[in-house]
C-alpha positions as CSV (number, residue, x, y, z in Angstrom):
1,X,43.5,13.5,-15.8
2,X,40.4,14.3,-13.6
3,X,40.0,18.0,-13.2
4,X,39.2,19.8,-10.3
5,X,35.1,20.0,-11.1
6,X,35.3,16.6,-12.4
7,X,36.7,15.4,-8.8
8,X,34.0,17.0,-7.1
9,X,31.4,15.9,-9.4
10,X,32.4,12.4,-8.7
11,X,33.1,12.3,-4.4
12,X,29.3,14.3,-5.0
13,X,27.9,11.0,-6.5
14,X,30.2,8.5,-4.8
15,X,28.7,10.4,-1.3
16,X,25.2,10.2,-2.5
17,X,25.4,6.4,-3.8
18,X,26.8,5.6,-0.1
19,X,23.7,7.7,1.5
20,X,21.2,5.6,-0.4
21,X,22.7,2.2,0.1
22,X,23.3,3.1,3.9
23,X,19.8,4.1,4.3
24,X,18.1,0.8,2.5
25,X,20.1,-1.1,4.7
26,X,18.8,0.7,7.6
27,X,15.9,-0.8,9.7
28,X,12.6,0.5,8.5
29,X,11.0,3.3,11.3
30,X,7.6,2.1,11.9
31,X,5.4,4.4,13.7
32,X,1.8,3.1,15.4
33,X,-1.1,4.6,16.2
34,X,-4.3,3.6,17.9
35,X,-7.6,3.5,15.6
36,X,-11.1,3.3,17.2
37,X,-13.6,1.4,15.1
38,X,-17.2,1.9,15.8
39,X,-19.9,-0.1,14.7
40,X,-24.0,0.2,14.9
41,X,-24.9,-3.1,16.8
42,X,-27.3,-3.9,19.5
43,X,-24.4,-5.4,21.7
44,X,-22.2,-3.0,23.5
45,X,-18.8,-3.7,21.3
46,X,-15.9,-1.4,20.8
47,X,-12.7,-2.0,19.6
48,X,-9.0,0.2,20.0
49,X,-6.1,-1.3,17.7
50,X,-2.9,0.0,17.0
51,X,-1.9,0.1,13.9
52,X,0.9,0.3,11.9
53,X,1.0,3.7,9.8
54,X,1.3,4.1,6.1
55,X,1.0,2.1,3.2
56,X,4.1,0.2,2.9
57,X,4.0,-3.8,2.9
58,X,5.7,-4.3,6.1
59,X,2.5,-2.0,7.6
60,X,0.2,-4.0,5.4
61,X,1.8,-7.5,7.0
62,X,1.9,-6.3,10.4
63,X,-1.5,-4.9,10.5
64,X,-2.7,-8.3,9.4
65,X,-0.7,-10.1,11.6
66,X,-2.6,-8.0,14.7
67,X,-6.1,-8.9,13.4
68,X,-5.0,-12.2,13.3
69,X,-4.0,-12.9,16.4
70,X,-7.2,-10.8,17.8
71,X,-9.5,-13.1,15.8
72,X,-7.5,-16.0,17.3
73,X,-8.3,-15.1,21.2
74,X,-12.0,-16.4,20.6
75,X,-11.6,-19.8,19.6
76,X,-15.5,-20.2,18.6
77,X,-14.0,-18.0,15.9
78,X,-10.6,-19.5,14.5
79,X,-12.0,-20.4,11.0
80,X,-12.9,-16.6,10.5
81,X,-11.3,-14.5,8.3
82,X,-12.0,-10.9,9.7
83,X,-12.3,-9.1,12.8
84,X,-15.5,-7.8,11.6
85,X,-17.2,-11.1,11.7
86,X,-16.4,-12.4,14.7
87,X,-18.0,-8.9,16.0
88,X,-20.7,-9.6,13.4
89,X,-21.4,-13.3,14.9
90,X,-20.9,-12.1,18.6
91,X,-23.8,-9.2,17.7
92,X,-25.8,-11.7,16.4
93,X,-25.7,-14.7,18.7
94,X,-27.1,-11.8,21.1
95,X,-29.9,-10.5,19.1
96,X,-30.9,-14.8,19.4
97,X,-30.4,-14.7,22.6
98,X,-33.0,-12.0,23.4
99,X,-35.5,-13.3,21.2
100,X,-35.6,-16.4,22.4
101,X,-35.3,-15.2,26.2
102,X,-37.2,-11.5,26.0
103,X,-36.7,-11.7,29.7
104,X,-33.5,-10.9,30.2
105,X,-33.1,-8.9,27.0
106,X,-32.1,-6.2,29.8
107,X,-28.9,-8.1,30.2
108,X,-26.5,-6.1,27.4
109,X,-23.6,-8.3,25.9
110,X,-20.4,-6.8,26.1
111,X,-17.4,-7.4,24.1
112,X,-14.1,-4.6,24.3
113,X,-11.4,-5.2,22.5
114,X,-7.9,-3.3,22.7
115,X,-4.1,-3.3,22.1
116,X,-1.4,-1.5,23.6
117,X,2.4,-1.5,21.9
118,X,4.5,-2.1,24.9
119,X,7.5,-2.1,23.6
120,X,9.5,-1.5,19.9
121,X,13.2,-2.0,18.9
122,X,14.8,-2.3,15.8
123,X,14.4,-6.1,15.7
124,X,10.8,-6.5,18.3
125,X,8.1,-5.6,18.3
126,X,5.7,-6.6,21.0
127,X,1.6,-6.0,21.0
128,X,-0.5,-6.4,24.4
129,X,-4.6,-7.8,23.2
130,X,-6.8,-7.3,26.0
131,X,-10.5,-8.7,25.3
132,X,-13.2,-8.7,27.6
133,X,-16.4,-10.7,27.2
134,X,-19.5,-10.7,29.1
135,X,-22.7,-12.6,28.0
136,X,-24.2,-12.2,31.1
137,X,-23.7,-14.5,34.4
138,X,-22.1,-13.1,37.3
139,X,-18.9,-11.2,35.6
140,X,-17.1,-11.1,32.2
141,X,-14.3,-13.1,31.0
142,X,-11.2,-10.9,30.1
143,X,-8.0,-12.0,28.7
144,X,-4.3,-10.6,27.3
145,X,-2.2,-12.1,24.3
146,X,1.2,-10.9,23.5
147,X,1.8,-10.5,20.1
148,X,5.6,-10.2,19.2
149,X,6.6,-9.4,15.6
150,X,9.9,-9.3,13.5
151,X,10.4,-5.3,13.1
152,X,12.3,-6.5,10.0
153,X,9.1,-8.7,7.9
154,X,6.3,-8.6,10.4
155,X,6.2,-11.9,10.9
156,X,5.2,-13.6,14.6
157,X,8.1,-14.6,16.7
158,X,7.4,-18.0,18.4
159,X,9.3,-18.6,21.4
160,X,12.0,-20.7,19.7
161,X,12.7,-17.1,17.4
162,X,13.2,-15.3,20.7
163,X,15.0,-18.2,22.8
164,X,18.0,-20.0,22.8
165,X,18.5,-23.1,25.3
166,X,15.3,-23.3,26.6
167,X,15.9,-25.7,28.9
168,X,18.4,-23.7,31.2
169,X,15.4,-20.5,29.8
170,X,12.6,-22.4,32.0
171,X,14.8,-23.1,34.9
172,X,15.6,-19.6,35.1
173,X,11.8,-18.5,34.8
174,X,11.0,-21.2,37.2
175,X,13.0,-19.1,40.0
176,X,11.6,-16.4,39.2
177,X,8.5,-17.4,39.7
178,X,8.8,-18.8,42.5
179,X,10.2,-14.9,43.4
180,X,7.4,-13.7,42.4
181,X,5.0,-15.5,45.3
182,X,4.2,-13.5,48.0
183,X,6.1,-15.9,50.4
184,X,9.2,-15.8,48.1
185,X,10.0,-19.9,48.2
186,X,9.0,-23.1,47.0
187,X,7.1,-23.9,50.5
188,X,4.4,-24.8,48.1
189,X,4.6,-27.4,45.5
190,X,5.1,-26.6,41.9
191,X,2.5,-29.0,41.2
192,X,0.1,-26.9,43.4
193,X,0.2,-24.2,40.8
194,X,0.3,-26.6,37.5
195,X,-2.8,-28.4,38.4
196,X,-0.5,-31.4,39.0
197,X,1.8,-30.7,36.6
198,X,5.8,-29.6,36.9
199,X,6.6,-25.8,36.1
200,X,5.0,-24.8,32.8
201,X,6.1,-21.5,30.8
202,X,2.8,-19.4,30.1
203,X,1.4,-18.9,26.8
204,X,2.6,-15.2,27.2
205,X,6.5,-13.8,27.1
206,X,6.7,-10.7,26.1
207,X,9.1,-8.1,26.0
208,X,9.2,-4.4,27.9
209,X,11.4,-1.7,28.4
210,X,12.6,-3.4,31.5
211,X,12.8,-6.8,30.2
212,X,11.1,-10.2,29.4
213,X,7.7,-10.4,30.8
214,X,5.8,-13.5,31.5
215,X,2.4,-13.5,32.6
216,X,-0.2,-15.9,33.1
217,X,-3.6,-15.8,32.6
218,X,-6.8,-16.2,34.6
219,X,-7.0,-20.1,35.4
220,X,-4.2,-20.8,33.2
221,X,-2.3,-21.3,37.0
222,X,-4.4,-22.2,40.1
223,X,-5.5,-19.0,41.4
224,X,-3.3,-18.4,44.1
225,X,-3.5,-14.4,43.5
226,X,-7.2,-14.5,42.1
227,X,-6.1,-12.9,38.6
228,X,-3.6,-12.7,36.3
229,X,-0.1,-13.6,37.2
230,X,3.1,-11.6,35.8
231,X,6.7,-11.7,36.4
232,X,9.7,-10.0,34.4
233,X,13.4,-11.0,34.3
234,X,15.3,-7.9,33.9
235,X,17.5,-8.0,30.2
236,X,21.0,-8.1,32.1
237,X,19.6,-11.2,33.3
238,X,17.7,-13.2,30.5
239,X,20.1,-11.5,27.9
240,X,22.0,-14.5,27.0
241,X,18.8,-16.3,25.8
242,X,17.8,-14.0,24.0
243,X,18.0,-14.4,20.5
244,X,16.5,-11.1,19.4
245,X,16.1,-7.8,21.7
């Protein structure tokens, strides 16, 4: 017979055991926070990440996953292996440039880089990547890559993670694209926007706090707006596709 101590002793341990195993099963809280890296070059470069804090693997992978996809938005640069080359290689291609043309050595190259968490659930985790590049000319080219992770392994979602029949998905952003215009209907062709092409889904989708955003960059649509083009479907509408949240 268990005594009265001996009872306690063991609801003490059996409430502790189910503490720890409810807390390991419990998605990981992953904090961010943004990290300005400075570097001594003769180009005007600067670069604002956020970062996954701590030292735990799931940081380590989703810290690497973020360089990764910033290396992959110049694509003179895909075979490089860190950020710090590409600015390396960018610095230098200038320091060429001035030597062999003195006469515009006036002209500074520019190259800002910077990411923004827009949004973070237990399951998602998305990452905006703006970079802006000017190497002279008459303006810059900027650009903005979503980045969304598995909060779980820090792996990137593709759209077929995040999307369930895609076909009846497309449709839906098709409408709301089309919402999106100024005029609000299809007066204009689809193919007027797709360089002759039917509807296309932009390398972009996202998510936000007030749903799934799609947007468009510079010349990836004809410029009907003269800059980047963004829509959102609200969750109670898109939900159903949805795969993750």
């Amino acid at each position: 017979m268990i005594n009265k101590s001996g009872l306690t002793l063991l609801l003490s341990i059996f409430c502790i055991t189910v503490l720890i195993h409810s807390c390991t099963n419990e998605p990981q809280s992953l904090d961010f926070e943004t990290n300005i890296h400075e570097y001594d070059y003769e180009a005007s470069i600067s670069v604002a990440i956020d970062e996954a804090k701590g030292n735990t693997e799931i940081s380590k992978i989703i810290n690497f996953k973020i360089e990764e996809a910033i290396i992959s938005t110049f694509s003179e640069a895909t075979k490089k292996t860190s950020l710090e080359s590409v600015l390396e290689d960018f610095n230098n291609e200038f320091v060429a440039f001035k030597n062999q043309f003195p006469e515009a050595s006036h002209l500074v190259w520019e190259l800002h880089i910077e990411t923004e968490k827009i949004y973070q659930s237990d399951d998602v985790i998305t990452l905006a990547i703006n970079t802006y590049e000017f190497k002279g000319g008459a303006h810059g080219n900027d650009k903005i890559k979503f980045l969304n992770l598995n909060a779980h392994t820090g792996e990137t979602l593709n759209l077929a993670d995040m999307v369930e029949n895609t076909e009846d998905f497309k449709a839906l952003a098709k409408n709301y694209f089309f919402k999106s215009m100024s005029s609000g209907t299809e007066d204009n062709q689809t193919e007027d926007y797709f360089f002759g092409k039917p509807f296309q889904l932009p390398e972009n989708i996202g998510f936000s706090d007030d749903g799934l955003v799609f947007l468009y960059n510079v010349y990836e649509i004809a410029s009907y707006s003269q800059g980047y083009s963004e829509f959102i479907i609200p969750f109670d509408v898109v939900d159903k596709y949805l795969k993750v949240k």
